[in-house]
MDAnalysis code that builds the backbone (N, CA, C; Angstrom):
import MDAnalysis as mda
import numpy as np

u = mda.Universe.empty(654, n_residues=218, atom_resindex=np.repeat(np.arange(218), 3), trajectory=True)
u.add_TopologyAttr("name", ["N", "CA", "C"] * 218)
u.add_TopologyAttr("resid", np.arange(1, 219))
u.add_TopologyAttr("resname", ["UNK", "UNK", "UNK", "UNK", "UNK", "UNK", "UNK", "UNK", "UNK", "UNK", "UNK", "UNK", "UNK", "UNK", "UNK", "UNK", "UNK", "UNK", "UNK", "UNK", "UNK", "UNK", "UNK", "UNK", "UNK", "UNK", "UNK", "UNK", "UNK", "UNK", "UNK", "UNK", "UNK", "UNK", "UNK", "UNK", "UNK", "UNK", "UNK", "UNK", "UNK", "UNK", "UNK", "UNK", "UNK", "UNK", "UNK", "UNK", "UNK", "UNK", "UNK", "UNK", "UNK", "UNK", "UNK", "UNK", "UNK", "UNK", "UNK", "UNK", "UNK", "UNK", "UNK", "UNK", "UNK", "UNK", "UNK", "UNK", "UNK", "UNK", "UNK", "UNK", "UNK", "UNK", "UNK", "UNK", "UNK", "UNK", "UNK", "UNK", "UNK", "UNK", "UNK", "UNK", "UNK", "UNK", "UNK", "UNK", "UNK", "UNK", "UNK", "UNK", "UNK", "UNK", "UNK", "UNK", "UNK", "UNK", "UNK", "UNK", "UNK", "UNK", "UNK", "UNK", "UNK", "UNK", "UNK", "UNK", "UNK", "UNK", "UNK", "UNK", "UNK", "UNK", "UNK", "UNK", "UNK", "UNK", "UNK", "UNK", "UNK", "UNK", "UNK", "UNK", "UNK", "UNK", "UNK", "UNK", "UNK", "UNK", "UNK", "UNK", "UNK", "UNK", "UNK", "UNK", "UNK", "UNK", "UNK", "UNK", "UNK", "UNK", "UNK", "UNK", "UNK", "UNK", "UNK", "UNK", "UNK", "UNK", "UNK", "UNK", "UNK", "UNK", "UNK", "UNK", "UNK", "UNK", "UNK", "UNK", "UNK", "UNK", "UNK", "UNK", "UNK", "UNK", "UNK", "UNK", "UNK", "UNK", "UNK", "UNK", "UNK", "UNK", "UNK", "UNK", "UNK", "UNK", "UNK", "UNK", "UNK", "UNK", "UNK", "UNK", "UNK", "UNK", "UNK", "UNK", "UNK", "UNK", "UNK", "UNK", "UNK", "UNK", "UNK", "UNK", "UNK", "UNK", "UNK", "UNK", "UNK", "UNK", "UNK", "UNK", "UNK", "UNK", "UNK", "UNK", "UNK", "UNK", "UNK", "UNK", "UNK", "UNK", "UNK", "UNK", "UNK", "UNK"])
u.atoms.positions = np.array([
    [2.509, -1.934, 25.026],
    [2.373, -2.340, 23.626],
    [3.281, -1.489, 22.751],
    [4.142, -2.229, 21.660],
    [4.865, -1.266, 20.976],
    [3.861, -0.640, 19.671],
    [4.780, 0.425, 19.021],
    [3.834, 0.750, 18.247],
    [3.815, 0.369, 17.176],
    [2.491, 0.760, 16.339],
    [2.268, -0.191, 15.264],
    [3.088, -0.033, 13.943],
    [3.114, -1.592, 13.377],
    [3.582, -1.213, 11.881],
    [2.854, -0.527, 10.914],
    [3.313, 0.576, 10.448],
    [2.935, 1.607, 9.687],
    [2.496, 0.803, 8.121],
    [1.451, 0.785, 7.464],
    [1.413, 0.190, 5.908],
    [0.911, 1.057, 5.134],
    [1.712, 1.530, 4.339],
    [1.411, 2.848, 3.298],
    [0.453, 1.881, 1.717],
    [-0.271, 2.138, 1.904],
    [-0.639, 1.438, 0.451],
    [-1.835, 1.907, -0.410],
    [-2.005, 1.508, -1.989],
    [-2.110, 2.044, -2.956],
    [-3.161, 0.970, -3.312],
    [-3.996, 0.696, -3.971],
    [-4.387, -0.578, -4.251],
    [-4.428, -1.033, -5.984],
    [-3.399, 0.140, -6.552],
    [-3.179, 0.589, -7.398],
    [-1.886, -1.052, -7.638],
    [-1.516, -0.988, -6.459],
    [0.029, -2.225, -6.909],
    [-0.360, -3.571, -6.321],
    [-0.171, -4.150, -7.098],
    [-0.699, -5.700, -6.789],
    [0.236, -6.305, -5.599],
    [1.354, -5.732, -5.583],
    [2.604, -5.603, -4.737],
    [2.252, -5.552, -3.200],
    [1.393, -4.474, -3.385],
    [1.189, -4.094, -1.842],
    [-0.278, -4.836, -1.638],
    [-0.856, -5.631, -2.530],
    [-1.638, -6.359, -2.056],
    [-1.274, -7.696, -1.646],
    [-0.073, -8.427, -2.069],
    [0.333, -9.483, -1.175],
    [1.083, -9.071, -0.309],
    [1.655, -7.931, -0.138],
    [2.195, -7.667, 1.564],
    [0.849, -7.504, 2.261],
    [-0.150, -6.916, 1.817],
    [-1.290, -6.643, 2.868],
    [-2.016, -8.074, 3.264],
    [-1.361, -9.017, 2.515],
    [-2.119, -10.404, 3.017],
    [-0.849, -10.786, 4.132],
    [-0.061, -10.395, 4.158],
    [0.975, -11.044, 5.382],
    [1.313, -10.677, 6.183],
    [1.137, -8.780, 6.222],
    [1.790, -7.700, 6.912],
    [0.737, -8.825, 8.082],
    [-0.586, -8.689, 8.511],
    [-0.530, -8.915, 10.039],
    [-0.156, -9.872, 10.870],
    [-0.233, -10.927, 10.133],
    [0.446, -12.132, 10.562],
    [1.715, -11.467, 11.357],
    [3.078, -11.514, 10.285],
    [4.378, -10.848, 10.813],
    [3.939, -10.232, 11.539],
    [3.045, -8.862, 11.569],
    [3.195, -7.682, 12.959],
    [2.534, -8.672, 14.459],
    [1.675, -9.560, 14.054],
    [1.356, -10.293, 15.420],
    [2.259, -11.137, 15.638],
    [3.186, -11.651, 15.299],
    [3.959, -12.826, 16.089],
    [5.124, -11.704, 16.858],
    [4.839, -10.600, 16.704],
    [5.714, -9.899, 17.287],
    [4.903, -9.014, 17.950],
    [4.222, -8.989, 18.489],
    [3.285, -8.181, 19.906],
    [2.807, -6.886, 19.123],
    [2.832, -7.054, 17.393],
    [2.595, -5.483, 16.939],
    [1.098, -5.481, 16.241],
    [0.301, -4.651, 16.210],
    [-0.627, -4.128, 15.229],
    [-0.415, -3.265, 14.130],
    [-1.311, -3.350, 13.168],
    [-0.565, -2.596, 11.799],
    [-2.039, -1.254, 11.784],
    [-1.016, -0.138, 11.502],
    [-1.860, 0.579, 10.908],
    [-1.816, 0.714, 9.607],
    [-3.109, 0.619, 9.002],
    [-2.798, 0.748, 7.136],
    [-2.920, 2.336, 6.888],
    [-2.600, 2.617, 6.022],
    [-2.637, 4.028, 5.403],
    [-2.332, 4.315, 3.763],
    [-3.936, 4.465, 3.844],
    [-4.017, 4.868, 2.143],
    [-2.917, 6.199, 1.673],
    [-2.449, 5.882, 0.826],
    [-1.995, 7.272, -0.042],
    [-1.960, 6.622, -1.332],
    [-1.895, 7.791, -2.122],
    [-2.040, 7.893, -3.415],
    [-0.557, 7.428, -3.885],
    [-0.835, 6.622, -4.962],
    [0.830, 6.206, -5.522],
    [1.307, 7.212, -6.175],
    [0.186, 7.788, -7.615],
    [0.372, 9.022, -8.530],
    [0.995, 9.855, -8.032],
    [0.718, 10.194, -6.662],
    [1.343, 12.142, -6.127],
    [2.811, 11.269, -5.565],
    [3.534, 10.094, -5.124],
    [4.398, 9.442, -4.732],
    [5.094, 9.619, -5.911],
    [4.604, 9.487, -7.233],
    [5.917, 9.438, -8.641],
    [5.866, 10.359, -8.508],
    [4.460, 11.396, -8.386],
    [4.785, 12.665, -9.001],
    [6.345, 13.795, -8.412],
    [5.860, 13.575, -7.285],
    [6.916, 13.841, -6.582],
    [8.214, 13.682, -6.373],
    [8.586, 12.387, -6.459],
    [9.843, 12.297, -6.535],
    [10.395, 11.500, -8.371],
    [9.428, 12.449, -9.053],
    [9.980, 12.263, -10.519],
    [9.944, 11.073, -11.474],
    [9.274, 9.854, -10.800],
    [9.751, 8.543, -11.393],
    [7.830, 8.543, -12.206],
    [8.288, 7.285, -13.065],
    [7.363, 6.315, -13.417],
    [7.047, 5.304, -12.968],
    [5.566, 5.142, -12.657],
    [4.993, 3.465, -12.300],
    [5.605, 2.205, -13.105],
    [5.760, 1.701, -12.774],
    [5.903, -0.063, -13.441],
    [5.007, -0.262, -14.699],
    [3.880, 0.299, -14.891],
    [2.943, -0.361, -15.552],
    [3.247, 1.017, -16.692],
    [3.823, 1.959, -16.309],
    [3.813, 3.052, -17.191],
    [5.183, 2.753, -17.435],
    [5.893, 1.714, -17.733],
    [7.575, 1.621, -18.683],
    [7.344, 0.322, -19.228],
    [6.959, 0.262, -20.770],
    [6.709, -0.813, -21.645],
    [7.325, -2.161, -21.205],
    [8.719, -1.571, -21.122],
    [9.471, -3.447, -20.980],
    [9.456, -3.877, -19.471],
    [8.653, -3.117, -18.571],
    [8.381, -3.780, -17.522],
    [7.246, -3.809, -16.903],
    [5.944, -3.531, -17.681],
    [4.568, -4.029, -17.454],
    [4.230, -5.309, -17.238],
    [4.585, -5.950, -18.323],
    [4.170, -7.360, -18.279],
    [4.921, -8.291, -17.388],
    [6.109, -7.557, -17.200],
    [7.234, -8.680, -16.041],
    [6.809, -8.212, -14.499],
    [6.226, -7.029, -14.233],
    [5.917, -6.656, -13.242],
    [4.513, -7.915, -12.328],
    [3.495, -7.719, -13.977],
    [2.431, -8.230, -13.351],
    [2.623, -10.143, -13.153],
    [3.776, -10.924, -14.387],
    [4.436, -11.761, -13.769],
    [5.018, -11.921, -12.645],
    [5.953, -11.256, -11.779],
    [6.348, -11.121, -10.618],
    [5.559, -11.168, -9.657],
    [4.901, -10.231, -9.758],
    [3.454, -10.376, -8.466],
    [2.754, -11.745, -8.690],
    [2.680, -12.279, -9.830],
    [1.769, -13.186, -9.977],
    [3.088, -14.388, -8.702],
    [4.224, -14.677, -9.545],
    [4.936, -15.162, -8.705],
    [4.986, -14.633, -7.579],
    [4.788, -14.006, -6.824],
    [4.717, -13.784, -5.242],
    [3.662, -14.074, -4.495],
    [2.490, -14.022, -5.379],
    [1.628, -14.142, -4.656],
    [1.586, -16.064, -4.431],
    [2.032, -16.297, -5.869],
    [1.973, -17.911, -5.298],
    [2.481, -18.329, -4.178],
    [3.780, -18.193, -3.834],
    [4.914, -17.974, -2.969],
    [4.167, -18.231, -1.924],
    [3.537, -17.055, -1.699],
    [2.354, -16.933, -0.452],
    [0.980, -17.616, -0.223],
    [1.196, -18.252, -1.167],
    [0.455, -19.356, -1.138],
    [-1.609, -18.880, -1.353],
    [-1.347, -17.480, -2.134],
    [-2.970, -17.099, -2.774],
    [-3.389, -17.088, -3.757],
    [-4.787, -16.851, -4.044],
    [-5.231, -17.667, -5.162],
    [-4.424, -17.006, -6.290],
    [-4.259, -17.658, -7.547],
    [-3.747, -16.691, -8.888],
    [-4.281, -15.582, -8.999],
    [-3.259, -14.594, -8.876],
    [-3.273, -13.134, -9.277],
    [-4.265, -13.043, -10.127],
    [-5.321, -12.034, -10.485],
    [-6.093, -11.721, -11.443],
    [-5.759, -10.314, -11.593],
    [-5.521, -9.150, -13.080],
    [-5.325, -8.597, -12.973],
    [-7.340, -7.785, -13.023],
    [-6.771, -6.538, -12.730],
    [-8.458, -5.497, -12.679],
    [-8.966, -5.645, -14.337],
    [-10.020, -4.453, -14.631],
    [-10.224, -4.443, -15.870],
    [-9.109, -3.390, -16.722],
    [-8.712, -2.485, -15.531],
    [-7.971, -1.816, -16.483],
    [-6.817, -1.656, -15.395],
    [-5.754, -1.115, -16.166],
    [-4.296, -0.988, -15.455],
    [-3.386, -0.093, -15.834],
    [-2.989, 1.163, -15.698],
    [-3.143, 1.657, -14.409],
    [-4.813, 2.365, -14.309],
    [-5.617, 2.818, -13.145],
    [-6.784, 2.929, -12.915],
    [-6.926, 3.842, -12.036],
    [-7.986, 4.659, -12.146],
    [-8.255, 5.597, -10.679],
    [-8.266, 4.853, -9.121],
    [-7.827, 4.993, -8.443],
    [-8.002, 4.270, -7.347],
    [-8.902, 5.295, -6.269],
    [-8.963, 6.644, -6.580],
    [-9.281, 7.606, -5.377],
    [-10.403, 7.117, -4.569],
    [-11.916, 6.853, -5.104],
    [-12.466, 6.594, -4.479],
    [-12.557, 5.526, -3.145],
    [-11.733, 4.198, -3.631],
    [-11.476, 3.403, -3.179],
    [-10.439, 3.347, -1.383],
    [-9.314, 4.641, -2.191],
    [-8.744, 5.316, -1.009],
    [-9.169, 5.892, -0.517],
    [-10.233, 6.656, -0.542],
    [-10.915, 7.554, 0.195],
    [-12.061, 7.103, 1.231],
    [-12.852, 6.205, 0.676],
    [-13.865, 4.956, 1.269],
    [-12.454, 4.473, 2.651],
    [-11.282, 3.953, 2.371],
    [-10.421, 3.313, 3.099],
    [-9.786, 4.649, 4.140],
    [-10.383, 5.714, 3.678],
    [-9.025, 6.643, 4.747],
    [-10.538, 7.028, 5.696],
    [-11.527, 6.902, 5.429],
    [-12.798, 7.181, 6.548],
    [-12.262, 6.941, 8.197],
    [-12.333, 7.138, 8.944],
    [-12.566, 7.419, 10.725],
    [-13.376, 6.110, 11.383],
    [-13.256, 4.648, 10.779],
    [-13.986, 3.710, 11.042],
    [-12.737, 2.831, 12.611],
    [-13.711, 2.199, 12.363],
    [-13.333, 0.705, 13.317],
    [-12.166, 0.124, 12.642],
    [-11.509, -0.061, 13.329],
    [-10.303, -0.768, 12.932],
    [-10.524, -1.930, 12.151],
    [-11.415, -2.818, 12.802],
    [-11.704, -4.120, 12.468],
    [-12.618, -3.776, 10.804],
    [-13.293, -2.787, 11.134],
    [-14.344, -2.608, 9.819],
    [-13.616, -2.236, 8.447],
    [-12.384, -1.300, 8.540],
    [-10.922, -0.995, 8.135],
    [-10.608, -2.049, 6.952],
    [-10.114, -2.851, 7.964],
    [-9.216, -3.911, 7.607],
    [-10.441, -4.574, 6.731],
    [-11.668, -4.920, 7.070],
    [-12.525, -5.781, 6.401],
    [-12.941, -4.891, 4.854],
    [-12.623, -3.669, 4.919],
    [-13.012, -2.758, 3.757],
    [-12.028, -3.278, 2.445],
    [-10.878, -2.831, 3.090],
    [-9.637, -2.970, 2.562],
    [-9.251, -4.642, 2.064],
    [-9.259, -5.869, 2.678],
    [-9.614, -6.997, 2.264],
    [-10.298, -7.061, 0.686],
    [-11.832, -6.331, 1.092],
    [-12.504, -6.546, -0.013],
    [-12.189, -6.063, -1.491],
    [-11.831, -4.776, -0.896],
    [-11.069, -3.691, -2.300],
    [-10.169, -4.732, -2.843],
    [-8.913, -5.207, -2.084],
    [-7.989, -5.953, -2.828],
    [-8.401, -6.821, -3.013],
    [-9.527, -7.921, -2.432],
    [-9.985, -8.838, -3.393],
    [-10.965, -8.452, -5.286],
    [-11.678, -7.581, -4.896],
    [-11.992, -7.172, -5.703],
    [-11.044, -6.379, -7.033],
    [-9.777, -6.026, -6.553],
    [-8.630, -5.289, -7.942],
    [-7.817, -6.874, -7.970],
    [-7.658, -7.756, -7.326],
    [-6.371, -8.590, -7.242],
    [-7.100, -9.753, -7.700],
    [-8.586, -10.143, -7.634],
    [-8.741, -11.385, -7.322],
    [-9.671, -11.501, -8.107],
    [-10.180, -11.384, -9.140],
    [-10.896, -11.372, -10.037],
    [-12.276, -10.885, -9.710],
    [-12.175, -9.855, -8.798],
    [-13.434, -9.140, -8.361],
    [-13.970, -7.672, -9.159],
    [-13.704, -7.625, -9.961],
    [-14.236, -6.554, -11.149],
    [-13.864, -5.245, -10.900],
    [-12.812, -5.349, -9.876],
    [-12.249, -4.130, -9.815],
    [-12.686, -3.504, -8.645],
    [-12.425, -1.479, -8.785],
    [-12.496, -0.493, -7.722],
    [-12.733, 0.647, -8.273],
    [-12.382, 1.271, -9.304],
    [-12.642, 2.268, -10.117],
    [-13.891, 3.100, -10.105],
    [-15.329, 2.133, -10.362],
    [-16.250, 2.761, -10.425],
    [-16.684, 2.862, -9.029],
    [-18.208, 3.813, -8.694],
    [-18.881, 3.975, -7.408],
    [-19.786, 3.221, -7.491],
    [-20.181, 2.421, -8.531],
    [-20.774, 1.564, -8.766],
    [-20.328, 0.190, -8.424],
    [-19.044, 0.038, -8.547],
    [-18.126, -1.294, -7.497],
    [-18.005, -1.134, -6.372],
    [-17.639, -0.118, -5.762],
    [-17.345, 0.389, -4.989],
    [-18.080, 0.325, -3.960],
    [-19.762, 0.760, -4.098],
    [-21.333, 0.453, -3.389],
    [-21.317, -1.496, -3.382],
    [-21.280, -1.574, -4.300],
    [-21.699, -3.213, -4.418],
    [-20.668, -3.909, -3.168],
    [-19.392, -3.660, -3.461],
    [-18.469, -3.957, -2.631],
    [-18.864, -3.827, -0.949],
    [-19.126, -2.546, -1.014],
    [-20.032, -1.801, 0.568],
    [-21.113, -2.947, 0.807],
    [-22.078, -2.846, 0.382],
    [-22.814, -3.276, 0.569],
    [-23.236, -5.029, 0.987],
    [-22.098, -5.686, 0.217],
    [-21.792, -6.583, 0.128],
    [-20.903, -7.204, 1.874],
    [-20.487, -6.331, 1.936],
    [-19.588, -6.162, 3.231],
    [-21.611, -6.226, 4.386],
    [-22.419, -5.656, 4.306],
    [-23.608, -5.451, 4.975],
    [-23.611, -3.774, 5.664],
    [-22.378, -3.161, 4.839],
    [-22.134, -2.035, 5.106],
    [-23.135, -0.845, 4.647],
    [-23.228, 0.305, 5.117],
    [-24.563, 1.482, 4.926],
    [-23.679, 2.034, 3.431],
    [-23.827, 1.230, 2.265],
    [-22.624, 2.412, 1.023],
    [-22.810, 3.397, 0.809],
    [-24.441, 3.958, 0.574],
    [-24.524, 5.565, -0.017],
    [-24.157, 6.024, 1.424],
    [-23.984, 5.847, 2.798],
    [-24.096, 6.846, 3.319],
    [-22.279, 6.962, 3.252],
    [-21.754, 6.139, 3.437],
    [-19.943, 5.636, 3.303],
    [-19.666, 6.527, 2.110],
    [-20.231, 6.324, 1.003],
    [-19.704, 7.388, -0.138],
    [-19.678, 8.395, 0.000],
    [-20.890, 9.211, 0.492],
    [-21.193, 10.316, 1.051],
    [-19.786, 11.157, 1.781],
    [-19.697, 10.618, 3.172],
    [-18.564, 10.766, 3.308],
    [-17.318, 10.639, 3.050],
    [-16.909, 9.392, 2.059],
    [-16.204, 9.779, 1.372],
    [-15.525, 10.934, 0.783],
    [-16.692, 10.876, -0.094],
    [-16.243, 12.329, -0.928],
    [-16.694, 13.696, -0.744],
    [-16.335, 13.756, 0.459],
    [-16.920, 14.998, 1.844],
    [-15.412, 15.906, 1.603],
    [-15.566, 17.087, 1.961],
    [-14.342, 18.051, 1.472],
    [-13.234, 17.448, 2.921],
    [-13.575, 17.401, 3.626],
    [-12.663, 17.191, 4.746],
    [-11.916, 15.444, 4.709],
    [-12.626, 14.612, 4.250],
    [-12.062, 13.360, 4.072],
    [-11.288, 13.252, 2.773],
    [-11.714, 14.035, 1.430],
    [-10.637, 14.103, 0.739],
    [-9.648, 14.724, 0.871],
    [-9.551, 15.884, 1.864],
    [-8.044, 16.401, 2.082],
    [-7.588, 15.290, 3.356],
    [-8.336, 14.735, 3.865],
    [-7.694, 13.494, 5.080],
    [-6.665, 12.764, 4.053],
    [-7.271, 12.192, 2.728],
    [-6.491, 11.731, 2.049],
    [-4.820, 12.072, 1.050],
    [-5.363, 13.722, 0.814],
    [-4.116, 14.684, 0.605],
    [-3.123, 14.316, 1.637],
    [-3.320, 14.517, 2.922],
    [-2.865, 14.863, 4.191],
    [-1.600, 14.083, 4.201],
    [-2.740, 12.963, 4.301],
    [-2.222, 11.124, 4.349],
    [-0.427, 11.187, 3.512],
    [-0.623, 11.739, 2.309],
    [0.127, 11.501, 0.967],
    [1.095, 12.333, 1.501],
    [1.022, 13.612, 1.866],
    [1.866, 14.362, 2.237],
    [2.905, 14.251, 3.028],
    [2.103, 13.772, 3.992],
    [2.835, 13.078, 5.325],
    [3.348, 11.864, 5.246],
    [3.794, 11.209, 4.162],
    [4.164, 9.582, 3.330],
    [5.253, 10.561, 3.167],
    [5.264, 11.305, 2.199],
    [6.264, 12.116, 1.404],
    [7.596, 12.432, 2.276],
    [6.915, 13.121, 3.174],
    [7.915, 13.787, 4.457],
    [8.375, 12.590, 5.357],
    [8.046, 11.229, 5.146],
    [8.379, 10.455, 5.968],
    [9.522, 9.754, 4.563],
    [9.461, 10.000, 3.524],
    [10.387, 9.209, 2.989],
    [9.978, 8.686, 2.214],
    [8.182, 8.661, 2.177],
    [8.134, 6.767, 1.197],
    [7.552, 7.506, -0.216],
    [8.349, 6.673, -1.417],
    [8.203, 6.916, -2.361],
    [7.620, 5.625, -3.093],
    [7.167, 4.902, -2.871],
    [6.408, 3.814, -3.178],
    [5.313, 2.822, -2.352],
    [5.176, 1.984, -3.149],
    [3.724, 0.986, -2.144],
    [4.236, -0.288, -2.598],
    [4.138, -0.991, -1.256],
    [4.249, -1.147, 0.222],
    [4.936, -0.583, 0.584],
    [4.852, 0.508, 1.361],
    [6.169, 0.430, 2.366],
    [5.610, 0.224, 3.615],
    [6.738, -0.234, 4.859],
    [5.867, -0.353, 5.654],
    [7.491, 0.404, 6.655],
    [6.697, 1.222, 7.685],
    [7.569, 1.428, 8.364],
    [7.757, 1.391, 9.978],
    [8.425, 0.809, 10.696],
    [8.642, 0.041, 11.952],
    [9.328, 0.445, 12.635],
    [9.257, 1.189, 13.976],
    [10.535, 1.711, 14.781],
    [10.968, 3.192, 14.214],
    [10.099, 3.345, 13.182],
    [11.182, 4.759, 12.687],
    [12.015, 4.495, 11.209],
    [12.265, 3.143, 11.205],
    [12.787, 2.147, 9.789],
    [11.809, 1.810, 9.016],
    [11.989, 2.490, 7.545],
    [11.687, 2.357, 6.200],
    [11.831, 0.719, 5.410],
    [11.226, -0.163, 5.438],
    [11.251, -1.090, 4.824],
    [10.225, -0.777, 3.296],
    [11.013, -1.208, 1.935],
    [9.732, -0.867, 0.907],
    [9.714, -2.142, -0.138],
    [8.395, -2.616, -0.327],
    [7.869, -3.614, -1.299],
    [8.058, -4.851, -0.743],
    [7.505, -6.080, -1.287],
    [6.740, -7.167, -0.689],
    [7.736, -8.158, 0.073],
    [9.217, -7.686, -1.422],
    [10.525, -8.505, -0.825],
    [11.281, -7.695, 0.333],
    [10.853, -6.455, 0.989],
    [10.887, -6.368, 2.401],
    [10.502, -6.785, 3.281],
    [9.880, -7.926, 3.293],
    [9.018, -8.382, 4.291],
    [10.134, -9.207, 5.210],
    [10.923, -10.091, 4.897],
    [11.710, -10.858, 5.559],
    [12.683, -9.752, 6.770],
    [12.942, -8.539, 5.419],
    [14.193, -7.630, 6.351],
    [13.155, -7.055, 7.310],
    [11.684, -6.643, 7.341],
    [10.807, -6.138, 8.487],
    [11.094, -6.830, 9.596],
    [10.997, -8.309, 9.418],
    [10.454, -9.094, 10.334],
    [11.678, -9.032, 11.303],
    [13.038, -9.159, 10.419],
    [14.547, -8.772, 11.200],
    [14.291, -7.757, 12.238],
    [13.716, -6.885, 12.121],
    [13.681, -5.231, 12.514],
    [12.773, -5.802, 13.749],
    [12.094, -6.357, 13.719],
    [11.003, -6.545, 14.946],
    [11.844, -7.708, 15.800],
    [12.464, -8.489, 14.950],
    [13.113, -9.202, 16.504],
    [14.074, -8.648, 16.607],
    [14.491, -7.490, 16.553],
    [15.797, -6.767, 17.074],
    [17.174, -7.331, 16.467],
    [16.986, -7.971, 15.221],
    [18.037, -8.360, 14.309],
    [18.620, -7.577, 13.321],
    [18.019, -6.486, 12.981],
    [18.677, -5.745, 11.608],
    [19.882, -5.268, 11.620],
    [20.219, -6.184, 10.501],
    [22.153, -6.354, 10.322],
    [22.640, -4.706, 10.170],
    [21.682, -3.795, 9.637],
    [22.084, -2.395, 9.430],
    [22.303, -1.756, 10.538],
    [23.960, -1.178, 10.547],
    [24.089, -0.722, 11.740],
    [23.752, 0.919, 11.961],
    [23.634, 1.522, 13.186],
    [23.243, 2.927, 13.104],
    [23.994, 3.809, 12.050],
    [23.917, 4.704, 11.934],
    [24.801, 5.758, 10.640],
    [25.035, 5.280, 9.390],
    [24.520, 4.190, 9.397],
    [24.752, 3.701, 7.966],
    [24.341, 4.705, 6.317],
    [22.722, 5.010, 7.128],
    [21.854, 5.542, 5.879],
    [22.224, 7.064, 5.880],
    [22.828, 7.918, 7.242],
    [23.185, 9.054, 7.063],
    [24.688, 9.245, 5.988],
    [25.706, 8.208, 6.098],
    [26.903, 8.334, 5.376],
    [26.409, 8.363, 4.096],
    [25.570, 7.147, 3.343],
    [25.216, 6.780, 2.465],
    [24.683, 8.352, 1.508],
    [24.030, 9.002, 2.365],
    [23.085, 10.433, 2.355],
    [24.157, 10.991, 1.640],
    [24.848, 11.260, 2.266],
    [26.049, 12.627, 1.997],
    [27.228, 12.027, 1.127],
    [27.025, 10.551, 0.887],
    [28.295, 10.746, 0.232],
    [28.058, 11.242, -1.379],
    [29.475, 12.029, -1.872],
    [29.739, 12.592, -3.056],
    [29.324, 11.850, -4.268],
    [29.093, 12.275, -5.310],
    [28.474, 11.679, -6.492],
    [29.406, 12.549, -7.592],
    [30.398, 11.156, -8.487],
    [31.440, 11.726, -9.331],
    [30.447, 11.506, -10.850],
    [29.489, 11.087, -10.972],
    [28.772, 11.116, -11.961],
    [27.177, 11.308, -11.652],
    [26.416, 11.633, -13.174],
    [25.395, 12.059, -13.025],
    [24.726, 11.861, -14.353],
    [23.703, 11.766, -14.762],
    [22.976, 11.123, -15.568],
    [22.327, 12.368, -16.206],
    [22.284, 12.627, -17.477],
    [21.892, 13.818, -18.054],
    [20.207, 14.133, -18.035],
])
């Protein structure tokens, strides 16, 4: 079995919630399983200096248009946005970075993004958050519990850290073979990468690295 496609995600970007409706499809027609992996988007800007989408005025509203257009694309229900935008997501990631069943995982994670994407009242509170659990037929106070256990919130630090050092500075990314694919309109160039098509030839991204820069932005 090869190994799995890597899915870094936030549930913070509506973005990486229609890749998370397609990522498995694509990884199964190609003999792959996906691992998801929560990280935090916030410590992703923080880090490499940028602003969210939803935090630069003239591209809030075209952002959450876009997704809305993608998600049609993909043929799911109309985008709904949460109650609020941008929003704490931690708990939500943290519930998702737990030591569960794969299958139970994926069914967590489903719900979260139905609930921020789909007119499900959101993720923010522990009060959604339980309902959500529970709703699933899941044990929630004891799931929260651990949650927000000292060792599962640094699981989640960990998580972010180790995103960082791998490169990814945003959500979706998903990464395959060792190759960085990022956001929803990567999905086509992924799928290249898994049938052994990607037009990018080796050394490409190292030249790209090093080459000289005759200007610079104050």
């Amino acid at each position: 079995m090869s190994e799995p496609v890597r899915f870094y995600f936030d549930y913070i970007s509506p973005y990486a919630y229609v890749a998370w409706t397609q990522i498995h499809t694509i990884a199964a027609r190609h003999g792959r399983t996906v691992a998801p992996i929560p990280v935090l988007f916030a410590a992703l800007l923080n880090h490499h200096g940028q602003k969210g989408p939803a935090e630069i005025p003239a591209k809030r509203i075209y952002t959450f248009k876009d997704a809305y257009r993608k998600a049609h694309r993909y043929g799911l229900p109309p985008l709904e946005a949460p109650p609020s935008h941008p929003f704490n997501p931690l708990l939500a990631l943290r519930v998702s970075t737990l030591p569960l069943d794969l299958e139970v995982q994926r069914r967590i994670i489903d719900a979260f993004y139905a609930a921020t994407w789909a007119g499900g009242g959101g993720v923010e509170t522990p009060e959604a958050v339980s309902r959500i659990l529970s709703g699933l037929g899941l044990d929630a106070p004891a799931l929260l519990e651990q949650a927000e256990s000292l060792p599962n919130k640094a699981a989640l630090r960990a998580q972010t850290e180790a995103a960082i050092k791998e490169q990814v500075f945003g959500v979706p990314t998903m990464i395959a073979d060792g190759e960085l694919f990022w956001g929803v309109d990567a999905l086509p160039s992924l799928e290249d990468r898994l049938l052994g098509q990607d037009p990018v030839p080796p050394g490409v991204g190292e030249r790209w690295r090093h080459l000289p820069a005759t200007a610079s932005r104050l």
